[in-house]
C-alpha positions in Angstrom: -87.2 -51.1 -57.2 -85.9 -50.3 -54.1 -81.9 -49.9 -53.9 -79.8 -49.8 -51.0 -79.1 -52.4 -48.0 -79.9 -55.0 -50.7 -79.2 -58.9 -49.5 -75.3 -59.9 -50.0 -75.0 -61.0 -54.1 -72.7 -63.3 -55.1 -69.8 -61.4 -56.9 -66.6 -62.5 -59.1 -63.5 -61.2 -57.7 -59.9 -62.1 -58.0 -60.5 -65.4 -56.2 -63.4 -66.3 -57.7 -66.7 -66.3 -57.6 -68.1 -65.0 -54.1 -69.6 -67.6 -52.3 -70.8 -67.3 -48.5 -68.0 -65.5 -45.9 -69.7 -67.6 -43.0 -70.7 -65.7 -39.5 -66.9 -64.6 -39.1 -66.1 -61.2 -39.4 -65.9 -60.5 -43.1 -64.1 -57.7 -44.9 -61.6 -55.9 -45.1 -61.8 -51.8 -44.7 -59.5 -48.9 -45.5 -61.2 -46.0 -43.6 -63.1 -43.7 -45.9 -62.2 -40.2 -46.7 -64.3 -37.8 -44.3 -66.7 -36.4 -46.7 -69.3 -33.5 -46.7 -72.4 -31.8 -48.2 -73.4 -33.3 -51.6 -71.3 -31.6 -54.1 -68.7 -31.2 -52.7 -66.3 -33.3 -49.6 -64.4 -32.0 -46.8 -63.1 -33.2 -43.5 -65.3 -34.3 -40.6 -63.5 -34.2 -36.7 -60.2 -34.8 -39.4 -57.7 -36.9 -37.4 -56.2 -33.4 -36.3 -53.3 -34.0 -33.9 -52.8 -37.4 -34.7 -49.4 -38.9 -34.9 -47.5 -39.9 -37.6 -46.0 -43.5 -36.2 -43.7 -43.5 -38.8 -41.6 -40.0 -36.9 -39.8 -43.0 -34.5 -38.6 -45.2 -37.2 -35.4 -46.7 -37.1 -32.6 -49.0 -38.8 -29.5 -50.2 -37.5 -26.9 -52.7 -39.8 -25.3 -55.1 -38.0 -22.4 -56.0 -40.1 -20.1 -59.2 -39.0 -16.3 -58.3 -38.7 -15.2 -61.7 -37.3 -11.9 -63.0 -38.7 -13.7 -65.3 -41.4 -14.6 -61.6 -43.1 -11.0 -60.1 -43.5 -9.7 -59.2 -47.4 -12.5 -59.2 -50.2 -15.5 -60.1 -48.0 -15.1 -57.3 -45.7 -14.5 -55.0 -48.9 -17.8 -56.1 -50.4 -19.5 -55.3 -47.1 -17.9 -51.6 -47.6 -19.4 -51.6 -50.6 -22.7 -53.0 -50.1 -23.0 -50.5 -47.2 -22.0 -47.1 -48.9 -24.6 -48.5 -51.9 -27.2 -48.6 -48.9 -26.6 -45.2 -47.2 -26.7 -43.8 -50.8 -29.9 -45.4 -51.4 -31.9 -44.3 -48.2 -33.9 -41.4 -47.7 -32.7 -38.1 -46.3 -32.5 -38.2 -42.7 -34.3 -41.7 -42.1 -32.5 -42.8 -38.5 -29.7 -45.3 -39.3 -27.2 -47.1 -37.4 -24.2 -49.4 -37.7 -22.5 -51.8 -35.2 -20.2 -54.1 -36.2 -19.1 -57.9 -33.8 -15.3 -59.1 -33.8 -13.6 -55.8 -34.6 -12.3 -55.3 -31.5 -10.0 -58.2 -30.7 -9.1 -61.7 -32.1 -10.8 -63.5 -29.4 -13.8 -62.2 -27.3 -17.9 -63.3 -27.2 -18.6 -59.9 -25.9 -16.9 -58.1 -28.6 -20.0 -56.1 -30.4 -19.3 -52.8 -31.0 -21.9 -49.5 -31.9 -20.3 -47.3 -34.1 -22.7 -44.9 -35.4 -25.8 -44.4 -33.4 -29.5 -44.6 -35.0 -29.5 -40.9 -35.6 -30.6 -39.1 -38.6 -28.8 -40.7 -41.6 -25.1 -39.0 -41.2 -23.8 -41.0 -44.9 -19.9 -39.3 -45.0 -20.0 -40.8 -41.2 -21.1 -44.2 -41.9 -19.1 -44.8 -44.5 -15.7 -43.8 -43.0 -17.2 -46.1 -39.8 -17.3 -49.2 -41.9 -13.7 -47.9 -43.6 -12.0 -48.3 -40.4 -13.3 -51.9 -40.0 -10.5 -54.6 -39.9 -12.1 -58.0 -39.4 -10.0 -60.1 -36.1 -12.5 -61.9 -34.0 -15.2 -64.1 -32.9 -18.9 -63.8 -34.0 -21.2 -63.3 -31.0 -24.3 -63.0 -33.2 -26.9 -63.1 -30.0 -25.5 -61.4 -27.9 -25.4 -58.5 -30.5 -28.6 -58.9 -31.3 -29.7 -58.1 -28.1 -27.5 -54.9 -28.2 -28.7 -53.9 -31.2 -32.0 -54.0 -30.4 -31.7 -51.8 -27.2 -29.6 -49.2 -30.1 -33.2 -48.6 -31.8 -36.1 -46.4 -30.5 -38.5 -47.7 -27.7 -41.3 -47.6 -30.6 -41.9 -47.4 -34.2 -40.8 -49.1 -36.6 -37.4 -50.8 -35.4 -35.3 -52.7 -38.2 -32.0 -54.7 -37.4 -30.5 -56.0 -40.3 -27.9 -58.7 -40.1 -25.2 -59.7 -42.9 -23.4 -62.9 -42.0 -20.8 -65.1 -43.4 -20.9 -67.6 -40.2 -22.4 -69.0 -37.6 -22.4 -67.5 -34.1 -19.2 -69.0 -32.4 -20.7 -68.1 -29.0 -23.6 -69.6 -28.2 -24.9 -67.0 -25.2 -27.5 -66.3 -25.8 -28.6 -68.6 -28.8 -29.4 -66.4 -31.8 -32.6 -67.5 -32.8 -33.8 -67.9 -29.4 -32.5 -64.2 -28.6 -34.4 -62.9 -32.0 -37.2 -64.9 -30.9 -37.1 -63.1 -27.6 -36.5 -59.8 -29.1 -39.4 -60.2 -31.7 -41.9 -61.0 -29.1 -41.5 -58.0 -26.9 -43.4 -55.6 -29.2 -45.0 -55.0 -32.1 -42.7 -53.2 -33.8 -39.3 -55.0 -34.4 -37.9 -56.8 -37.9 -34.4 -58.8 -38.0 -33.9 -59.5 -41.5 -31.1 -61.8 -42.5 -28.2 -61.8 -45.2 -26.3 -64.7 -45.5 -22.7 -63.6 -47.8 -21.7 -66.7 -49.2 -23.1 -69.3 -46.9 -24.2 -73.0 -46.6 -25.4 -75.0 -44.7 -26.1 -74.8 -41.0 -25.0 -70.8 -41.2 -27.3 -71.0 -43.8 -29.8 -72.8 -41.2 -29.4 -70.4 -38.4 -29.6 -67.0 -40.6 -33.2 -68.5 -42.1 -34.2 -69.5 -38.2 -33.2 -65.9 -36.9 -35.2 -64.1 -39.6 -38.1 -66.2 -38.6 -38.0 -66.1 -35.4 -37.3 -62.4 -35.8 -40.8 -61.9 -38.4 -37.9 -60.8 -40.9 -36.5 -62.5 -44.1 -33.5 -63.9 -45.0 -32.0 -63.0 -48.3 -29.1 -65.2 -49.8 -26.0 -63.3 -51.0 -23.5 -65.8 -53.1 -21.4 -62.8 -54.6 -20.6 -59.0 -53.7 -23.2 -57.7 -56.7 -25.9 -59.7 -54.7 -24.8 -58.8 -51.2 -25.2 -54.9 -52.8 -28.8 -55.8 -53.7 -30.0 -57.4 -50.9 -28.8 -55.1 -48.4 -30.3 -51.8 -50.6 -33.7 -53.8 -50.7 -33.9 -54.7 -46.8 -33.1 -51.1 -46.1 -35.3 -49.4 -48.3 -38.8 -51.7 -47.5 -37.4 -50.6 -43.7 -37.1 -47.0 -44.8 -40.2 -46.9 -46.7 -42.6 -48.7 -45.2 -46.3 -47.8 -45.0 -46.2 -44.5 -42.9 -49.3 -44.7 -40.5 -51.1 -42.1 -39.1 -53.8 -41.4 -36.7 -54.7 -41.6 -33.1 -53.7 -44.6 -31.1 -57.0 -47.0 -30.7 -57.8 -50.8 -28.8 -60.7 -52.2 -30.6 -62.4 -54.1 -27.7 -62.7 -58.0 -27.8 -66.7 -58.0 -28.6 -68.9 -55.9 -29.6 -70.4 -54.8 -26.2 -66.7 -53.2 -25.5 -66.1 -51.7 -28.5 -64.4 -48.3 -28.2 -66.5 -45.6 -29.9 -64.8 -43.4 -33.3 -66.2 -40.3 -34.7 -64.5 -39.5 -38.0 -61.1 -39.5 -38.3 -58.4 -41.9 -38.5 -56.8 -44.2 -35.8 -54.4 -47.0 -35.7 -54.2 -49.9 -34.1 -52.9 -53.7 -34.3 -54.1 -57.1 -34.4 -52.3 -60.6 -34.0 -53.2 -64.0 -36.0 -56.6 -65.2 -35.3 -57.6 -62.1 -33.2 -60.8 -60.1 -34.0 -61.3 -56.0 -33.3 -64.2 -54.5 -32.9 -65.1 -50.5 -32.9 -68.7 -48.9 -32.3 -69.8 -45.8 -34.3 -73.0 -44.0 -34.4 -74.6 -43.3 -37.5 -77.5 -41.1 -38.8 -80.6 -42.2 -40.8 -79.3 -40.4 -44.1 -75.7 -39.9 -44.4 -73.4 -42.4 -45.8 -70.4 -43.6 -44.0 -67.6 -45.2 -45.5 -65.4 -47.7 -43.1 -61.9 -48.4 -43.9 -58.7 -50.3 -42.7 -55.5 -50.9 -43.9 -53.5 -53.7 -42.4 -49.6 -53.3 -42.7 -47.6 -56.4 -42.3 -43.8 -56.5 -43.0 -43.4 -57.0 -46.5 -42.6 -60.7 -47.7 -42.6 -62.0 -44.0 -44.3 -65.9 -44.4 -47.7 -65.8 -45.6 -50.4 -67.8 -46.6 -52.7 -67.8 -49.6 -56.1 -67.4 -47.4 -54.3 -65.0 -44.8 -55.8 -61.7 -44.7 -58.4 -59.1 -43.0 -62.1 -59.7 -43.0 -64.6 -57.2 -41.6 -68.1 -56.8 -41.3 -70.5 -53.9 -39.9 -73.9 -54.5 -38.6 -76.5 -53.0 -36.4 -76.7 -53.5 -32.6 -79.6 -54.1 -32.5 -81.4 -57.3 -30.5 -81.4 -59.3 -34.3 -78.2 -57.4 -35.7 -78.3 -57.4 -39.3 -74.9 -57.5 -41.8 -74.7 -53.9 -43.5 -71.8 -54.5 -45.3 -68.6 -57.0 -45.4 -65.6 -57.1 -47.1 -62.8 -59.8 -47.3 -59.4 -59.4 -48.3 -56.6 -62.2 -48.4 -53.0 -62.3 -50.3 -54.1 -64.4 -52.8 -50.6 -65.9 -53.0 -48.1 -67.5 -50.6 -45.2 -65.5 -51.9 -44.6 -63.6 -48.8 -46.9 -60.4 -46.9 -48.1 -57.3 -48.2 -49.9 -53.9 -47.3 -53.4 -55.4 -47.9 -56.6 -53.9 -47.5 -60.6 -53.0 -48.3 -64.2 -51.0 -47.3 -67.3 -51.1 -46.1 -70.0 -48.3 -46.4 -73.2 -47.9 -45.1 -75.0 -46.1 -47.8 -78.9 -45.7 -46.9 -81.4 -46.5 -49.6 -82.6 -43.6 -51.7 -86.3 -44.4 -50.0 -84.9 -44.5 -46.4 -86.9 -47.9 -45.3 -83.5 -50.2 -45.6 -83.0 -52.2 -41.9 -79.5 -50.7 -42.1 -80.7 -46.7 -42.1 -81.8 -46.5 -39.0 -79.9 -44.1 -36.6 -78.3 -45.8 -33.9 -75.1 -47.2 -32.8 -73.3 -50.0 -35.5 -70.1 -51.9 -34.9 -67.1 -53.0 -37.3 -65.4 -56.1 -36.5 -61.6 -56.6 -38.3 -60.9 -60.2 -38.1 -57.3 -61.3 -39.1 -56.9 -64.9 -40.9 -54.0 -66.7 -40.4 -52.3 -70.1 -41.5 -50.0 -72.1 -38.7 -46.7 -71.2 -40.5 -47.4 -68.0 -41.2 -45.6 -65.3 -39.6 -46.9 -64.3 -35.7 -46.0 -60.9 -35.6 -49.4 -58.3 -34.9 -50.2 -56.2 -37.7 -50.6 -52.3 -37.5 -54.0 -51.1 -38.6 -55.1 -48.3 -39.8 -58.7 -47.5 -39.2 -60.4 -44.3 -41.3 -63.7 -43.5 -40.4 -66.0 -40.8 -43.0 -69.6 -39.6 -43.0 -71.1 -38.0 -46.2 -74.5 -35.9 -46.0 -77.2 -37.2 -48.0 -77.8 -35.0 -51.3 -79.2 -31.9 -51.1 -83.3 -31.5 -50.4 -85.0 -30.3 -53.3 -82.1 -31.4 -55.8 -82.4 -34.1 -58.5 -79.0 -35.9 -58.8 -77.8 -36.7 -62.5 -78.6 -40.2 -63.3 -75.8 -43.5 -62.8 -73.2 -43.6 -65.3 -72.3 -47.6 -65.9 -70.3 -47.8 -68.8 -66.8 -47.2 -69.6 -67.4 -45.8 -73.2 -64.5 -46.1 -76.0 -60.9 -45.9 -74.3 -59.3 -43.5 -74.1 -56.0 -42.7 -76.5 -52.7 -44.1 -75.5 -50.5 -41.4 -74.0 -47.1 -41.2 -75.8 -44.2 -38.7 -75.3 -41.3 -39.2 -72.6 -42.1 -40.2 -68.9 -41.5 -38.1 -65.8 -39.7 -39.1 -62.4 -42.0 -39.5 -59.5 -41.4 -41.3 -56.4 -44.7 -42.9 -55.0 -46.1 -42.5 -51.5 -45.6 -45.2 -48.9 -49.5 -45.4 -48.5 -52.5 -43.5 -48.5 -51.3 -40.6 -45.8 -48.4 -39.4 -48.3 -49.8 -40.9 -51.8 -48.1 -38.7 -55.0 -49.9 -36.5 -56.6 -50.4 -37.2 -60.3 -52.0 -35.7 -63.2 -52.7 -37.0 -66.6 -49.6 -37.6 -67.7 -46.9 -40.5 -68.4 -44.9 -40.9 -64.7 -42.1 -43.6 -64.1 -41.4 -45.3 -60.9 -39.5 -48.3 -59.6 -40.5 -50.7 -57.0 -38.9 -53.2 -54.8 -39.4 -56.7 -54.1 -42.7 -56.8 -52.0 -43.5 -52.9 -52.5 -46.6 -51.1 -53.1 -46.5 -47.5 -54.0 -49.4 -45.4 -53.8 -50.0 -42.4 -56.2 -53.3 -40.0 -56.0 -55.1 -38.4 -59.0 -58.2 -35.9 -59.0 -60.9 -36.7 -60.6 -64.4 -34.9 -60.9 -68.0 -35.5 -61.4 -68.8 -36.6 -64.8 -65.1 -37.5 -65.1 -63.5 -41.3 -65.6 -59.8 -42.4 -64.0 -58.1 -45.0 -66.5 -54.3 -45.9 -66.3 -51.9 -48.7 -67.2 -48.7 -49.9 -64.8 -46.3 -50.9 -67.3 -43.6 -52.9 -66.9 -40.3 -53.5 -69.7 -37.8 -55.9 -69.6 -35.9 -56.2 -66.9 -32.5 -57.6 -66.2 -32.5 -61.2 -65.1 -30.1 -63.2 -62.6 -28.7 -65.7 -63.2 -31.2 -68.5 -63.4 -33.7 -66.0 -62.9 -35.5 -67.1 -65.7 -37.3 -69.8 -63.7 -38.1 -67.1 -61.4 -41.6 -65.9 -61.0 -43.9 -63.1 -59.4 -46.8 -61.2 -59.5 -47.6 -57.5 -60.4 -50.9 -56.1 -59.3 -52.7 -52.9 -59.0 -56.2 -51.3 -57.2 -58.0 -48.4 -57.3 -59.7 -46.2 -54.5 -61.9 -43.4 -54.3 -61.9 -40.2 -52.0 -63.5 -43.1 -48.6 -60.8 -45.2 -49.5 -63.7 -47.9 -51.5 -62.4 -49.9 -53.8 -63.2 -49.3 -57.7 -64.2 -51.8 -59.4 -62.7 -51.7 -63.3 -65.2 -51.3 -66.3 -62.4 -51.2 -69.2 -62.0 -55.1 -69.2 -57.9 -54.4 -67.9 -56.4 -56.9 -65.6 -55.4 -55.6 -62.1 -53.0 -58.3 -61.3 -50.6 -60.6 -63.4 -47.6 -63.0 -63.0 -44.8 -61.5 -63.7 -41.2 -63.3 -65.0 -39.3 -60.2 -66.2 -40.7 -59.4 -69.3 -43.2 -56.6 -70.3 -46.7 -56.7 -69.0 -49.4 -54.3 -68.2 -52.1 -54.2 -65.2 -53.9 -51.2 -65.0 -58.1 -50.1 -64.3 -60.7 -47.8 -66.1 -63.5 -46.2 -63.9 -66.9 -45.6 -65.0 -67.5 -42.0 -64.8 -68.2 -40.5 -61.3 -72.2 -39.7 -60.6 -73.5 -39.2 -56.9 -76.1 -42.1 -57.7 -73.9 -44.8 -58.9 -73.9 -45.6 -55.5 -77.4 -47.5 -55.8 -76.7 -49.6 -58.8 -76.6 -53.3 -59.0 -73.0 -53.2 -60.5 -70.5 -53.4 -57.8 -67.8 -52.2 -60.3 -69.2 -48.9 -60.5 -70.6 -48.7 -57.0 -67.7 -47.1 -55.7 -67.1 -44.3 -58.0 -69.7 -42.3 -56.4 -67.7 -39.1 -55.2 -65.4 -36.4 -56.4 -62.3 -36.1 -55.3 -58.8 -37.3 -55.1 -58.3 -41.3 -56.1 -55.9 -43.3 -55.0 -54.0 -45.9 -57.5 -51.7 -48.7 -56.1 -48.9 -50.6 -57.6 -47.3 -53.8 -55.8 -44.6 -55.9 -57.3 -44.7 -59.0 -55.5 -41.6 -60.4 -53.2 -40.5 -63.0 -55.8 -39.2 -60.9 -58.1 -36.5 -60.6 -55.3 -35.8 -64.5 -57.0 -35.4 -63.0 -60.6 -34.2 -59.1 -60.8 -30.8 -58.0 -61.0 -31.4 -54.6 -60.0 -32.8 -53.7 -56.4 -35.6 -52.2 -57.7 -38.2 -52.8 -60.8 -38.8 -50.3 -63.2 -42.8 -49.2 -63.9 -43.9 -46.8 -66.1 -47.5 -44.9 -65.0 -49.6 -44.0 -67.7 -52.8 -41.6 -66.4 -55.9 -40.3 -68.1 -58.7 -38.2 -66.4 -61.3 -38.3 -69.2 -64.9 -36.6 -69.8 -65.6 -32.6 -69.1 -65.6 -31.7 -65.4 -69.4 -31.0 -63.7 -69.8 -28.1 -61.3 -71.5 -30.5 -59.0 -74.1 -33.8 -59.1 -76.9 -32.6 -59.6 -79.2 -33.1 -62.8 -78.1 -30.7 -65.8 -75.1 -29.4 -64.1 -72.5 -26.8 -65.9 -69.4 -27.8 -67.2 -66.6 -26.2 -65.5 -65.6 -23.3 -67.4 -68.7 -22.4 -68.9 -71.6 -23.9 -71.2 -74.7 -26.6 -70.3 -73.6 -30.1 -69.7 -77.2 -31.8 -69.9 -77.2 -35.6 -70.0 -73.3 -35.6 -69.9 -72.6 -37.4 -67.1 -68.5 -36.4 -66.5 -67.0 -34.7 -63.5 -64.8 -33.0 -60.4 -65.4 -31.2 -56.9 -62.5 -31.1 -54.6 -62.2 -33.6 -51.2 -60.1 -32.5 -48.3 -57.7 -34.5 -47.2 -58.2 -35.7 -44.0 -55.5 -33.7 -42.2 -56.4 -30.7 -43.5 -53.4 -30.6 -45.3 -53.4 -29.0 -48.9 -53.8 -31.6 -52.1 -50.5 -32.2 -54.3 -50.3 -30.7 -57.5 -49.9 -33.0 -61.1 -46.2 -31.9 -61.2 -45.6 -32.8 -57.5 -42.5 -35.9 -58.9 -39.7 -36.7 -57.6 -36.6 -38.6 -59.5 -36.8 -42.3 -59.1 -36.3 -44.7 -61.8 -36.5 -45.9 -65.5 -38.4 -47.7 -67.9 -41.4 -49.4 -68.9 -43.8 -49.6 -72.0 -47.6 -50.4 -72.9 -50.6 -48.7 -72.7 -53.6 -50.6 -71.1 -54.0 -54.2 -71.6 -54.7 -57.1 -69.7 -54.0 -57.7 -66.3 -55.4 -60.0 -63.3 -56.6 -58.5 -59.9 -55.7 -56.8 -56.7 -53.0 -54.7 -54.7 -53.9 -54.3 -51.2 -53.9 -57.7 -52.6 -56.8 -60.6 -53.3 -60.4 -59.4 -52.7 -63.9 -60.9 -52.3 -66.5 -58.8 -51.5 -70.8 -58.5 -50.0 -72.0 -55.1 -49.5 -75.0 -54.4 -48.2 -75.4 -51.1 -50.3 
């Protein structure tokens, strides 16, 4: 039976079963690790030089000092500000400037007093000290100052706590955030409204919208504390992109060509990117992309990525497409997904001949949905076809009995932004907190022969008031070394509503043999190659609606099973001595992309508490609802 390039199948996913994605572009691709000789992985033209877009970031507060904020108002913003500068990272690039400070009466009163410099906490704090509320509230015109007080590029933040409305009217706020917001890519106003109603209400909702922001109602101090902490920190750790700068052409005859690496670009609503890369008649390459929208910014339940590859030929054929939407209209979220070409083990698949193939990236996107372009990050990874003369050990499709819950106490660890800075885990129990409309990204090693199986878990966690009405989702996805998606062979749910109370979502791999790649299962299609794995967590942005605390704790519990294989091949060695004949279990290392050296199990840092369960049900997706066709 031939395997490889087989016709599309129809395929149960998180939103159902898969039916036909149409002639549009469709799926979704995170950019495969670049990959090496059988046996073992390493980096192919590794995006070397590429630039971290997160080094430019930026935040700057914009706190209102007008009149209406003088006694315990203006003492809760003190607060709520010191809790923030706590909060942030070391040295992330924060500002402050405050509007009707400076003199009872005045629309051009908006002062900067700390510049968006490395975080400098001792000097914004005794900044917002020596506040004493007096004056008018020119919200747009401080806006626009604000603005031109962040970086040229990057990843610009203003975030604005209000008690009012603007009292000036030049410019209009919402049309000066619109303006603002449509000059780049790059630029977020979120909103706080401190104990508003009404048509302050109504223009702090219209300037986070027009500014692809959120606004965040703040009744009381405890709530203006939160708010502010979580707008700072998705600001501060948002996904941090690397790779060279990239414009996918507009069709498929302009498409830029990639050799392996990694590359970022953007797209805007309704677009569709294309790239060109020339492929061998044996190796498999693995296509990925990572779109990076600002977390709970409006979003619709069918918004998304959806890419395809396909020859070039004069009838191109489909090699491979992938769709990934949100699944939910709660608000945005890091979403992504794969494609591979991976040739048929007797080379006569349409899709292995050598020649040039494109990817196309389509975005969907509703009429309300937010209009700001999305960053993309594009990873591009060959891997040689095994070794001539070598017989590969055979497909390994069955999870087996689970594994033993882990007990004992949990370890801090503070999870990676995205792929490019994922945590290094080990098997071990790790805890973790996440924000409102997070995902946090954690890496684990796992070998040839070898199976990845852990649970998210989730406790009880303090409810607001009337919180208990409140509802979410929690969600989690696998990836191996090329970014593919693992599919879950333990029967654990990868995505679940959460109200507050304790769940689990969590995966289980099949082990890892080179020729899973050719079986009919799609779940254990992708756990075809040794290396680090990638494991994401996402809380979704509703919990914002029922959490008292900023941030929700999680508990990681991680299990690398089966004895580790010197290699693929048929009959291979256990590492460490001794045969390991029809034992399918294993590990070679992959090298990052960067060339940069793989984190360690103990590699934690402190975050937060909590969390119980071992592995039990859960629902599907982070990089978040999934359908998928291969061709492979």
């Amino acid at each position: 039976m031939r395997r490889g390039n087989a016709p599309p199948r129809g395929l149960v996913g998180p939103l159902g079963p898969l039916g036909p994605l149409g002639a549009a572009v469709c799926g979704f691709a995170v950019l495969g690790a670049l990959l090496g000789p059988a046996g073992t992985a390493q980096a192919a033209g590794a995006a070397g030089g590429a630039a971290d877009e997160g080094d430019r970031d930026g935040l700057v507060m914009v706190l209102d000092s007008s009149g209406s904020m003088a006694g315990a108002r203006m003492a809760a913003a003190r607060q709520a500000v010191g809790a923030v500068v706590d909060a942030l990272p070391d040295g992330y690039p924060t500002g402050l400037r405050v509007y009707g400070a400076g003199k009872e009466h005045g629309c051009d009163d908006t002062r900067l007093l700390e510049p968006v410099r490395p975080l400098d906490r001792d000097a914004l704090k005794q900044a917002v000290a020596g506040v004493r509320p007096k004056g008018d509230t020119p919200i747009g015109l401080s806006l626009q100052q604000a603005a031109a007080d962040l970086p040229e590029s990057g990843r610009r933040t203003i975030v604005l706590v209000s008690d009012g409305e603007d009292t000036c009217g030049a410019p209009e706020p919402c049309e000066a955030a619109a303006r603002l917001a449509g000059e780049g890519v790059d630029l977020r106003i979120d909103t706080i409204g401190f104990q508003v109603r009404g048509g302050a209400r109504e223009q702090l909702e219209c300037i986070a919208g027009a500014g692809h922001g959120s606004y965040h109602d703040a009744p009381d101090a405890a709530s203006l504390v939160r708010q502010l902490t979580r707008a700072s920190r998705l600001s501060a750790d948002a996904y941090r992109l690397r790779g060279r700068r990239v414009t996918g052409g507009t069709g498929a005859t302009g498409a830029p060509p990639l050799s392996p690496g990694q590359y970022v670009d953007d797209i805007g609503p309704g677009e569709t990117r294309w790239y060109a890369v020339t492929l061998d008649a044996a190796s498999t390459a693995d296509l990925a992309v990572t779109a990076v929208p600002r977390p709970g910014v409006r979003a619709a339940y069918g918004d998304g990525v959806e890419l395809r590859l396909a020859g070039t030929g004069r009838y191109p054929l489909t090699c491979g497409s992938d769709a990934a939407h949100f699944g939910q209209d709660e608000g945005a979220m890091v979403i992504g997904g794969a494609v591979s070409r991976i040739p048929s083990d007797d080379r006569d698949g349409a899709c292995d001949k050598a020649g040039r193939y494109v990817l196309a990236v389509h975005r969907t996107s509703a009429a309300g949905s937010d209009r700001a372009r999305w960053p993309l990050e594009l990873r591009y990874g060959t891997e040689r076809p095994f070794e001539a003369g070598a017989t590969p050990a055979p497909a390994a499709t069955r999870y087996g009995d689970p594994p033993a819950a882990l007990t004992g106490a949990p370890r801090d660890v503070e999870g990676g932004t995205g792929f490019n800075d994922a945590r290094g885990l080990g098997t071990g129990i790790w805890r973790d907190t996440l924000l409102p409309g997070q995902t946090r990204f954690y890496k684990v090693r796992v070998g040839w022969g070898q199976r990845l199986t852990y649970s998210a878990d989730f406790a009880n966690e303090p409810l607001l008031e009337g919180g208990s009405t409140a509802s979410s989702f929690v969600a989690t996805a696998a990836y191996g070394p090329g970014r593919q998606p693992l599919g879950d062979a333990s029967g654990a749910s990868q995505r679940r509503g959460y109200h507050g109370r304790p769940l689990s979502v969590g995966l289980g791999t099949v082990p890892v043999t080179w020729t899973n790649r050719w079986v009919a299962d799609g779940g254990a299609r992708g756990a075809r190659t040794a290396g680090e794995h990638y494991v994401a967590v996402s809380l979704g942005p509703g919990a914002a609606g029922l959490a008292r605390n900023a941030a929700v704790r999680v508990v990681l519990r991680v299990d690398v099973t089966g004895a580790e294989l010197a290699g693929p091949e048929y009959g291979a060695s256990a590492r460490g001595g001794g045969s390991a004949a029809g034992d399918t279990d294993t590990t070679a290392a992959v090298a990052p992309a960067d060339g940069g050296a793989f984190m360690t199990a103990g590699d934690a840092v402190a975050a937060a508490a909590g969390g119980a369960m071992a592995l039990a049900g859960v629902g599907t997706v982070v990089l978040l609802g999934r359908r998928r066709r291969d061709g492979a």
